[in-house]
C-alpha positions as CSV (number, residue, x, y, z in Angstrom):
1,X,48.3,-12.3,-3.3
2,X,48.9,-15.2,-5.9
3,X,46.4,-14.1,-8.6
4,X,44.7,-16.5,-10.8
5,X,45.4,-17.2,-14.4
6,X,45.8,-15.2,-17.1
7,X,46.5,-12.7,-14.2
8,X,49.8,-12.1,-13.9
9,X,52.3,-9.3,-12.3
10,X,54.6,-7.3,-14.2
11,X,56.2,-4.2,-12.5
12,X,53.8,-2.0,-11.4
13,X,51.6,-1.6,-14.6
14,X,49.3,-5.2,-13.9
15,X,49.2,-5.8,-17.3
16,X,47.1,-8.8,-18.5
17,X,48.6,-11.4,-20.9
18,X,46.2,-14.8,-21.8
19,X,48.6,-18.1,-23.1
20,X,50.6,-16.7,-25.8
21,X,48.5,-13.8,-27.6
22,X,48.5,-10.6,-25.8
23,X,45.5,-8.4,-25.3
24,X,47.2,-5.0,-25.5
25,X,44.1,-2.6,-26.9
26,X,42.3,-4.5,-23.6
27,X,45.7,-2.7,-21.5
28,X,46.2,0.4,-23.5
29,X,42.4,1.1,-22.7
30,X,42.7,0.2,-18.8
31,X,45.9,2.2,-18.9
32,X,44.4,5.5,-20.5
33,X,41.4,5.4,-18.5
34,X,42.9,4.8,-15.4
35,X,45.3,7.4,-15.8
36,X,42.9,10.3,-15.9
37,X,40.1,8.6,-13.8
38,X,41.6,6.9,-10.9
39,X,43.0,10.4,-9.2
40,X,39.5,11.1,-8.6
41,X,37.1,8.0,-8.2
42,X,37.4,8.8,-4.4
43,X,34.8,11.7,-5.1
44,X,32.1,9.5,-6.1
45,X,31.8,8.8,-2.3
46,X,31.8,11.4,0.1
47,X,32.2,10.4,3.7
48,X,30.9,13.0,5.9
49,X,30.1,10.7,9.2
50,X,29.8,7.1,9.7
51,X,31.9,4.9,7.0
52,X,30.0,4.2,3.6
53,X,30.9,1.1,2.0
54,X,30.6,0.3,-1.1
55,X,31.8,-3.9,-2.2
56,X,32.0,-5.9,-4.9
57,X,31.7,-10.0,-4.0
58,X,32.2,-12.8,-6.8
59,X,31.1,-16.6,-6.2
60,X,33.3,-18.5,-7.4
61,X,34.2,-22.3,-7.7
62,X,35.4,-24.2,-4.4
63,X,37.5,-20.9,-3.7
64,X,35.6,-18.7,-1.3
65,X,34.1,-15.2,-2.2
66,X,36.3,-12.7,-3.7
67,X,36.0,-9.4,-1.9
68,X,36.5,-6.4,-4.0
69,X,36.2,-3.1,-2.6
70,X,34.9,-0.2,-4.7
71,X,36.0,3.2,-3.1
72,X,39.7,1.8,-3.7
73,X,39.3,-0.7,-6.4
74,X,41.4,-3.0,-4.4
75,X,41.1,-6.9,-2.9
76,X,39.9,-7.4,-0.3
77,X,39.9,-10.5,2.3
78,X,38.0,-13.0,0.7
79,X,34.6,-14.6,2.6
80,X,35.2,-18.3,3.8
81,X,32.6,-20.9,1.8
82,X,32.8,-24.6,2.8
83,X,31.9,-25.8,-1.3
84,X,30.8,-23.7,-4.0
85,X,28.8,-21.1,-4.0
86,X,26.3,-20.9,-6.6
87,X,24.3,-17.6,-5.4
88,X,24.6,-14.5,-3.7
89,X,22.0,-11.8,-2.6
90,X,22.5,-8.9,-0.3
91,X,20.3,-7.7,2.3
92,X,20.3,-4.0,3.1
93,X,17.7,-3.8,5.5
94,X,20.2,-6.3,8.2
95,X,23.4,-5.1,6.2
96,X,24.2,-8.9,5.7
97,X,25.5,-11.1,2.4
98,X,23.8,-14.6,1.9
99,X,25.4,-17.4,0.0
100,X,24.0,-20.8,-1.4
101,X,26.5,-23.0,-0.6
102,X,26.9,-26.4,-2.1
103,X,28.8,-28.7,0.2
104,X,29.5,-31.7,-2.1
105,X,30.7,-34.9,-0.9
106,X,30.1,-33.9,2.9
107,X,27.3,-34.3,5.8
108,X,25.2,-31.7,4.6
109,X,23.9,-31.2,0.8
110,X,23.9,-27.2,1.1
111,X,23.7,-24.5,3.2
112,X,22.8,-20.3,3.7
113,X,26.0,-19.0,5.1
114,X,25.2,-15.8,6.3
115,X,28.1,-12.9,6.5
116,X,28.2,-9.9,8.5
117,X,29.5,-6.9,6.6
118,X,30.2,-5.1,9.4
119,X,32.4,-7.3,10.5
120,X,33.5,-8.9,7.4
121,X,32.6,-12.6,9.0
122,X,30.0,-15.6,8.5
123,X,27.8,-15.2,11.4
124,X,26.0,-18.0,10.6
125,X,25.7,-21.2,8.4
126,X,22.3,-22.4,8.4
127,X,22.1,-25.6,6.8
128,X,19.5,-27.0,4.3
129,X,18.5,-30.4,2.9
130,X,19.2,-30.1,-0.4
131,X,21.4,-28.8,-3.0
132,X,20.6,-25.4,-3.3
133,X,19.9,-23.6,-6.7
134,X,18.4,-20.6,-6.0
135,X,17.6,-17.5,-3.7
136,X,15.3,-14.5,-3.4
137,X,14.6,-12.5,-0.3
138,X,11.5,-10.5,1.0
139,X,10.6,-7.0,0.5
140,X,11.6,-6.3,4.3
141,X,14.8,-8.6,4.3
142,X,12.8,-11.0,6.8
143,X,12.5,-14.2,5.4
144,X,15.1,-15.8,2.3
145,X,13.7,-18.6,-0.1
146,X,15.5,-20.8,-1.6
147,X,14.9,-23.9,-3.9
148,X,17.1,-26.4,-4.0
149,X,17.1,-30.0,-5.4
150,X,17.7,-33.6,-3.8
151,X,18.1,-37.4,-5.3
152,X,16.4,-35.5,-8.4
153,X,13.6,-34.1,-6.7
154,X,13.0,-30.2,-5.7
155,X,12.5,-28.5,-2.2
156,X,11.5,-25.2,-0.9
157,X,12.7,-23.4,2.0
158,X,11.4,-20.3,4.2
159,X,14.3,-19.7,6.2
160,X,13.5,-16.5,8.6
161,X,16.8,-14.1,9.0
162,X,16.3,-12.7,13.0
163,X,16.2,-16.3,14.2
164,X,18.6,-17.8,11.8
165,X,16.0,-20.9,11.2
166,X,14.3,-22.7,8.6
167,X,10.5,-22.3,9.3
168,X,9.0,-23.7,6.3
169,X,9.5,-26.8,4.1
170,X,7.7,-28.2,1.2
171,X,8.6,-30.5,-1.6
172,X,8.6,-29.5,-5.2
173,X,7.7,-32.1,-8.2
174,X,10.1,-30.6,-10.2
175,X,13.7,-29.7,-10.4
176,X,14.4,-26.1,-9.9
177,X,15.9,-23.7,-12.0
178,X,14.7,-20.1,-11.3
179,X,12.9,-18.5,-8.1
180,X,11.4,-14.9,-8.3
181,X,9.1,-13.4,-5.9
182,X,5.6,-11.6,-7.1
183,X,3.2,-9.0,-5.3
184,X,0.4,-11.1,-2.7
185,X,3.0,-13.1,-1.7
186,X,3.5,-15.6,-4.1
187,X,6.7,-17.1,-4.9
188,X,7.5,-18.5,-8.4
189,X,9.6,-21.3,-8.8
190,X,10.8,-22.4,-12.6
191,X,11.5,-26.1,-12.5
192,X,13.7,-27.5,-15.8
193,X,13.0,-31.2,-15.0
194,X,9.9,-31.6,-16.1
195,X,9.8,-27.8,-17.6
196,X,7.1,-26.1,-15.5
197,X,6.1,-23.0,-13.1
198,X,5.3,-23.7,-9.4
199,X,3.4,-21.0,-7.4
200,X,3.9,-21.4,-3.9
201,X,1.6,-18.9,-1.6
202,X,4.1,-17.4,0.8
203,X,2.0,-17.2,3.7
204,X,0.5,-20.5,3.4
205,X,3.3,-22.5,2.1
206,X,1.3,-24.4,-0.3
207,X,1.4,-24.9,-3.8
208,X,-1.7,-22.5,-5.8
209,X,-0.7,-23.4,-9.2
210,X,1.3,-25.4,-11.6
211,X,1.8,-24.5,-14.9
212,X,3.3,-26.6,-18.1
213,X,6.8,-24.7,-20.3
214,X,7.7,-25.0,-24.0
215,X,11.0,-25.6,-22.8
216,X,13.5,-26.0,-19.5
217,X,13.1,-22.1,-18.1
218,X,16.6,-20.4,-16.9
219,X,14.8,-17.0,-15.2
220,X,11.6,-15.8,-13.6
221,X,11.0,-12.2,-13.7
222,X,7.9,-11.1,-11.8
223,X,6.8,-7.3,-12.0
224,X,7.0,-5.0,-8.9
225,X,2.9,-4.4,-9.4
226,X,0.2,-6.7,-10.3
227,X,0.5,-10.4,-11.0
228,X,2.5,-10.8,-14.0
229,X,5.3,-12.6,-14.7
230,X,8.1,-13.6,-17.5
231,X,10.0,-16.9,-17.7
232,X,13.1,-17.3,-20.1
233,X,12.6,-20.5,-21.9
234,X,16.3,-20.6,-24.1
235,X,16.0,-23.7,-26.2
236,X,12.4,-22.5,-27.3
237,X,13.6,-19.1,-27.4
238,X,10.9,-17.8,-26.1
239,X,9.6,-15.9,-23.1
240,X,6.7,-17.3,-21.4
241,X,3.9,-14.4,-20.2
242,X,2.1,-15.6,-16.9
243,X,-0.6,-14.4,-15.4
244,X,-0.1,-15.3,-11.5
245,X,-3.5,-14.6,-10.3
246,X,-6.0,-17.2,-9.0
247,X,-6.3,-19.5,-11.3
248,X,-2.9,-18.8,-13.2
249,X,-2.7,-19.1,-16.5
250,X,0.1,-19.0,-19.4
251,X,-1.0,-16.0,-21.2
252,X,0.9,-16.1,-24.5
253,X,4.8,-17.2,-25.5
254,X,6.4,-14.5,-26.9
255,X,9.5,-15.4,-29.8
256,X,12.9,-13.6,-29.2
257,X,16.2,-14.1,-31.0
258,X,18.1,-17.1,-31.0
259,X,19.5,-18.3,-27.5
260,X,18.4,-16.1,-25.1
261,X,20.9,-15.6,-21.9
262,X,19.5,-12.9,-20.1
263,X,16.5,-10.4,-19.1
264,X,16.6,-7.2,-17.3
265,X,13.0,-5.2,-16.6
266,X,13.2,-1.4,-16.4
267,X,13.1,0.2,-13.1
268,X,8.9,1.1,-13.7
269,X,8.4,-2.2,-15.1
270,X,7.1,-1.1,-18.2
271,X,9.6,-3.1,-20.9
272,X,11.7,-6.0,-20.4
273,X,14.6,-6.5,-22.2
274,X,16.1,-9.8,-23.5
275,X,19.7,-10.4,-24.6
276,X,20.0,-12.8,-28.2
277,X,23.2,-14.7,-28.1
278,X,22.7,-15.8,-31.0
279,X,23.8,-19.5,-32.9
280,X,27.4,-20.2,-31.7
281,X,27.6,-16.5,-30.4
282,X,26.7,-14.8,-33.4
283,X,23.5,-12.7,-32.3
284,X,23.6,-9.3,-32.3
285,X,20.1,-8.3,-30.9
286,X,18.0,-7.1,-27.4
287,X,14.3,-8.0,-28.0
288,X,12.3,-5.3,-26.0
289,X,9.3,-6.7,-24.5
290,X,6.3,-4.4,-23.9
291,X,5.0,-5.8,-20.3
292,X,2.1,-4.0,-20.6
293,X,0.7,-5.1,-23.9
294,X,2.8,-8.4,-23.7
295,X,4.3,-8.4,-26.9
296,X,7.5,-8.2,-28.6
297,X,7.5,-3.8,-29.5
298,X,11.0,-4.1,-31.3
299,X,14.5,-4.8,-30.9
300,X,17.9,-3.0,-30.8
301,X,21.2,-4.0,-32.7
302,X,24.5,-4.3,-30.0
303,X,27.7,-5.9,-29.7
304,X,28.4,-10.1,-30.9
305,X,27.1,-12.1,-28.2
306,X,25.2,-10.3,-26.4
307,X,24.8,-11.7,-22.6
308,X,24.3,-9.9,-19.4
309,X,21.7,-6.9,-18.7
310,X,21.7,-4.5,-16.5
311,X,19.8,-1.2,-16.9
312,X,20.6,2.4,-14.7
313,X,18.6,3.6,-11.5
314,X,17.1,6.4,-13.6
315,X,15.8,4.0,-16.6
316,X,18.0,5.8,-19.1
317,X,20.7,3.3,-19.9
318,X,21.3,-0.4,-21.0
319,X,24.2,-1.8,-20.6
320,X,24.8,-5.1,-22.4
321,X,27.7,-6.9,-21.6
322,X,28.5,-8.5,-25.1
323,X,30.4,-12.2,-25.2
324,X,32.1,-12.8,-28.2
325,X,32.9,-8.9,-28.8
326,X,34.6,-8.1,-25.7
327,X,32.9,-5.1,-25.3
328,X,29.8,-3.7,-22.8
329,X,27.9,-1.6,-25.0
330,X,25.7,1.3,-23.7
331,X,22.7,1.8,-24.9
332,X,20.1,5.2,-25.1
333,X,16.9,3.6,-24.1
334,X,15.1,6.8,-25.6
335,X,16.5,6.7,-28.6
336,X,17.4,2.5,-28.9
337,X,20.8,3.9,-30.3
338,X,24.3,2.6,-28.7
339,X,26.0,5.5,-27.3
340,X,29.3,3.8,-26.6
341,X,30.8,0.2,-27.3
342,X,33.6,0.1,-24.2
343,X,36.4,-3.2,-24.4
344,X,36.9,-5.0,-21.4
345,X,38.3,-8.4,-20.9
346,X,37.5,-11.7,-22.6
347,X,34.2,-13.2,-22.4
348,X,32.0,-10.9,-20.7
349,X,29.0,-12.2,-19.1
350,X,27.1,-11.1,-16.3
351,X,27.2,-6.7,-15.1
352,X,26.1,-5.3,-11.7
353,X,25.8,-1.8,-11.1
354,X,26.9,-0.2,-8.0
355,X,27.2,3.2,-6.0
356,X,23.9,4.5,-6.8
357,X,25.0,3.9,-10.9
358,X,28.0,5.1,-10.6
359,X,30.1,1.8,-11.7
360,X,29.3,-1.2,-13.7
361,X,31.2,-4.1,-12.4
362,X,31.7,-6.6,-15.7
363,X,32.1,-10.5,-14.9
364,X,34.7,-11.9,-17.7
365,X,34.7,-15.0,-17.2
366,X,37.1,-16.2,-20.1
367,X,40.1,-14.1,-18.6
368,X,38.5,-14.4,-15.1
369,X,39.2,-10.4,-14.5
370,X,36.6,-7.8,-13.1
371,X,36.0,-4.7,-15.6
372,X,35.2,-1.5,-13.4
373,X,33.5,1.2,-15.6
374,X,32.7,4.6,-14.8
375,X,29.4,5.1,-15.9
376,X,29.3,9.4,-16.2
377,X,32.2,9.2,-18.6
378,X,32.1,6.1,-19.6
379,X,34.8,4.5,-20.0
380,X,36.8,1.3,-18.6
381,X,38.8,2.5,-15.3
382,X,40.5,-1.2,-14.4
383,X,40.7,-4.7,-14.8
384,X,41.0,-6.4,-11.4
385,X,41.4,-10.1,-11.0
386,X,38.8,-12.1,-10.2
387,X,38.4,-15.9,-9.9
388,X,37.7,-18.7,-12.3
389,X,34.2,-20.4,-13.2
390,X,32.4,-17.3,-11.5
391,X,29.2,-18.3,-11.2
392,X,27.2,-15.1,-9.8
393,X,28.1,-11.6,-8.4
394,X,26.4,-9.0,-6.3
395,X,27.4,-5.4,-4.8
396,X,26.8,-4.2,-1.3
397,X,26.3,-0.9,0.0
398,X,26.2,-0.7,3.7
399,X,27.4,2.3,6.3
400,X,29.9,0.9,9.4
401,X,30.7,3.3,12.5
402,X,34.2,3.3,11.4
403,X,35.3,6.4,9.7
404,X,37.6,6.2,7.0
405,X,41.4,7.4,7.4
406,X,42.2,10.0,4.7
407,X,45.6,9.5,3.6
């Protein structure tokens, strides 16, 4: 395949070179790690029975979705996209991939493509009425909503998965941002333009609240019990604490580090963490939030840059993906010590974790590249290529009646 820049093929080895400076400790550590890892990476998966799959999809721009698959660590066929692609999710309970597709400059504004991942094909583009932004699904995979935005104004869609059809609609007053669902069916929509918090009643379809921001919000996290949210306001660099029961209120702003990118709650929802990028990439922080108490309880010191979040099935260990270091540093969450600072390519910015936290897949979006690490080591096992101007990522794990050849 004709791999994207600074991907380029020499011999056998793959090695990575970027315009004229080469990034040979980035090589010498895929090379080393590879060597002793890759022989047995295939026993992560056992296969007794029907096929387990285990992929890896980047959204890119104007260039599809890049399958990668995880058992081999090799590219697959990529997913066909009619613009770009802003969004992914996954749906295990229908085995299916959903992606927000911006169509610019044709009929339609956007669209929900739907892909089978069975049979590796779009099943179905369902199309919307506005540019969309954002996605979340149901608890039972029933029902995706998605916010979008049109001639500067916002929109909200229920679009019901069985039937393939868009059962709700309802105009927003802001432009969104962010979309999270909470518990009692409420669905919280961060608008940047004006900065503000929309509650939406899920079974109604009608607005319960709105609620003024310090600042244009980037994320909504809601907690998997009670009716609590958190809202990532960067250029106050702040988190905004709501409180999503009738009536909602803004319960307090808490202060983080500067430029906040990302947040990532612990499985049991008792802390949140928040990466500090820092002025021009100089931060060095992760603010952990107390969700209970809602307040700041302390911070921990990482990598430069500190972007992307992403925290293990068991609660034990952050991984924080850090942007101007080059590095994804692993963090003890019982003792708020790094355990590990692992290179991977340039720019690191968002992680996803996959095969039951077995891998962390690393977005590098300066050297558009794919870091696979192997998290009970850990240590980098590859750098695969990836494509430019990534925008989100998601893994899939889904079971096909095919059953693997062993070769």
């Amino acid at each position: 395949m004709n791999l994207p820049s600074p991907w380029r093929r020499r011999g056998n080895h793959g090695k990575r070179r970027r315009g004229g400076l080469a990034s040979r400790w980035v090589a010498a550590a895929t090379m080393a790690a590879a060597a002793g890892v890759l022989a047995g990476c295939h026993q992560l998966y056992p296969m007794p029975g029907p096929a387990y799959h285990v992929m890896f999809y980047v959204a890119g721009r104007g260039a599809g979705i890049l399958a990668l698959d995880a058992r081999t660590l090799k590219v697959a066929p990529p997913l066909a996209a009619d613009g770009t692609v802003v969004a992914l999710a996954y749906n295990p309970a229908r085995a299916e991939l959903y992606a927000l597709d911006q169509a610019y400059g044709r009929r339609l504004p956007g669209s929900l493509a739907v892909f089978s991942l069975a049979s590796k094909r779009r099943a179905r583009v369902i199309p919307l009425d506005a540019r969309p932004k954002a996605m979340a699904l149901s608890a039972d995979g029933a029902v995706a909503y998605i916010a979008g935005d049109r001639d500067g104004r916002g929109a909200l869609f229920a679009v019901d998965l069985p039937s393939r059809s868009v059962t709700h609609h309802m105009a927003l007053d802001g432009k969104p941002a962010a979309l999270a669902l909470a518990p009692a069916e409420r669905i919280v929509v961060a608008t940047a333009a004006p900065p503000r918090l929309e509650i939406v009643g899920a079974a109604t379809f009608r607005p319960a609240a709105t609620l003024p921001l310090p600042a244009p919000p980037t994320q909504v996290v809601a907690l998997p019990y009670g009716h609590k949210a958190f809202v990532l306001c960067p250029a106050a660099n702040e988190v905004a604490v709501v409180d999503l029961a009738p009536p909602a209120s803004v319960l307090t702003y808490l202060s983080v580090g500067p430029d906040p990118k990302a947040m990532v709650l612990k499985p049991d929802g008792g802390e949140l963490y928040v990466s500090n990028y820092g002025d021009h990439g100089g931060g060095t922080s992760v603010s952990i939030v107390d969700t209970a108490a809602n307040q700041v309880a302390g911070s921990m010191v990482v990598g430069t840059g500190p972007w992307g979040l992403a925290v293990s099935p068991d609660g034990s260990r952050l991984y924080v993906a850090n942007h101007a270091a080059d590095t994804v540093d692993v963090i003890n969450l019982e003792t708020r010590h790094v355990l590990s600072a692992i290179p991977v390519g340039l720019g690191p910015e968002r992680l996803a974790l996959g095969g039951l936290g077995a891998y962390v897949f690393v977005e590098d979006q300066t050297s558009s590249d794919i870091a696979v690490i192997r998290t009970d080591i850990p240590a980098l096992m590859t750098l695969l290529p990836s494509l430019p101007g990534a925008r989100d990522i998601q893994v899939a794990a889904f079971r096909s009646p095919v059953r693997p050849v062993r070769r």
